[in-house]
C-alpha positions in Angstrom: 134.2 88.8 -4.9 136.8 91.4 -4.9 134.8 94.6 -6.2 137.0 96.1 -8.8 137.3 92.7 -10.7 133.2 92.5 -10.5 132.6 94.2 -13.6 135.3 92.1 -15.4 133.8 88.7 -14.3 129.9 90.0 -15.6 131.3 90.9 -18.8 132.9 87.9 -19.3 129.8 86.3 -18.5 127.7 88.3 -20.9 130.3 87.5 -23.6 130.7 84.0 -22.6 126.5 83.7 -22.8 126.4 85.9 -26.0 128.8 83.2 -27.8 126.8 80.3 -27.3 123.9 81.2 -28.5 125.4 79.5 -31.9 126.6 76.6 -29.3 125.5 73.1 -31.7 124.2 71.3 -28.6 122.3 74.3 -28.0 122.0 77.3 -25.8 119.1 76.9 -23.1 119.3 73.0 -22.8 123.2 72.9 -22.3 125.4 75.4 -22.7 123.6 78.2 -20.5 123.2 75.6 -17.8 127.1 74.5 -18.2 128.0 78.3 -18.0 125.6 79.1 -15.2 127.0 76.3 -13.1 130.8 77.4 -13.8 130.2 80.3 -12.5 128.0 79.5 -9.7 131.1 76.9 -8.5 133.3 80.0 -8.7 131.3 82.2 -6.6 133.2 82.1 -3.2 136.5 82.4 -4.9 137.9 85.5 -2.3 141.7 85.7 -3.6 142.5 88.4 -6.4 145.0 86.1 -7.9 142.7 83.4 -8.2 140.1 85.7 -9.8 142.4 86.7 -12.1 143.6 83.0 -13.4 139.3 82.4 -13.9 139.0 85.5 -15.6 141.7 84.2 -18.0 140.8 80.7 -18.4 137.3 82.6 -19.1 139.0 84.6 -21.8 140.6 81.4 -23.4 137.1 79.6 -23.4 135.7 82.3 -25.5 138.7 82.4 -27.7 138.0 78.3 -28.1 134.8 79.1 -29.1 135.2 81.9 -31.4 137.7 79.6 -33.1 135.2 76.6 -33.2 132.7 79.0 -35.1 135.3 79.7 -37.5 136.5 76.4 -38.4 132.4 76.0 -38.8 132.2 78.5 -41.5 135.1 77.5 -43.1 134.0 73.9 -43.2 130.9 74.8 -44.4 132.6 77.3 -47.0 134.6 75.1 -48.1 131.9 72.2 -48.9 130.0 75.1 -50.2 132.9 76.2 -53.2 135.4 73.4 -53.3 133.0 70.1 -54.0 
């Protein structure tokens, strides 16, 4: 791995394995396996550029996720006041 992007890809994986802990199939049966394996698959990846394009698609999983913890809330918000 290309050594200044190092601590980019770690703390997408910290933040990637921070937001699914809330994950509804759960964290250490499916998502933290799932993640661990992404990652794993991407470990030879020597190119800067295509570093880059898993760094963002990494970024646009954890906005996907953020955004599927807020519908939750709002769902549940929304059963919650408006019955």
């Amino acid at each position: 791995m290309s050594q200044p992007l190092r601590p980019q890809v770690i703390a997408l994986y910290k933040q990637l394995a921070y937001l699914g802990r809330e994950y509804p199939a759960g964290y250490n049966n499916f998502f933290r396996p799932k993640l661990k394996a992404a990652f794993m698959k991407k470990k030879d990846l020597k190119d800067e550029e295509e570093i880059k394009k898993s760094i963002a698609m990494g970024e646009y999983v954890c906005k996907e996720l953020e955004m599927m913890y807020y519908l939750r809330k709002y769902r549940t918000m929304r059963k919650r006041y408006v019955a």
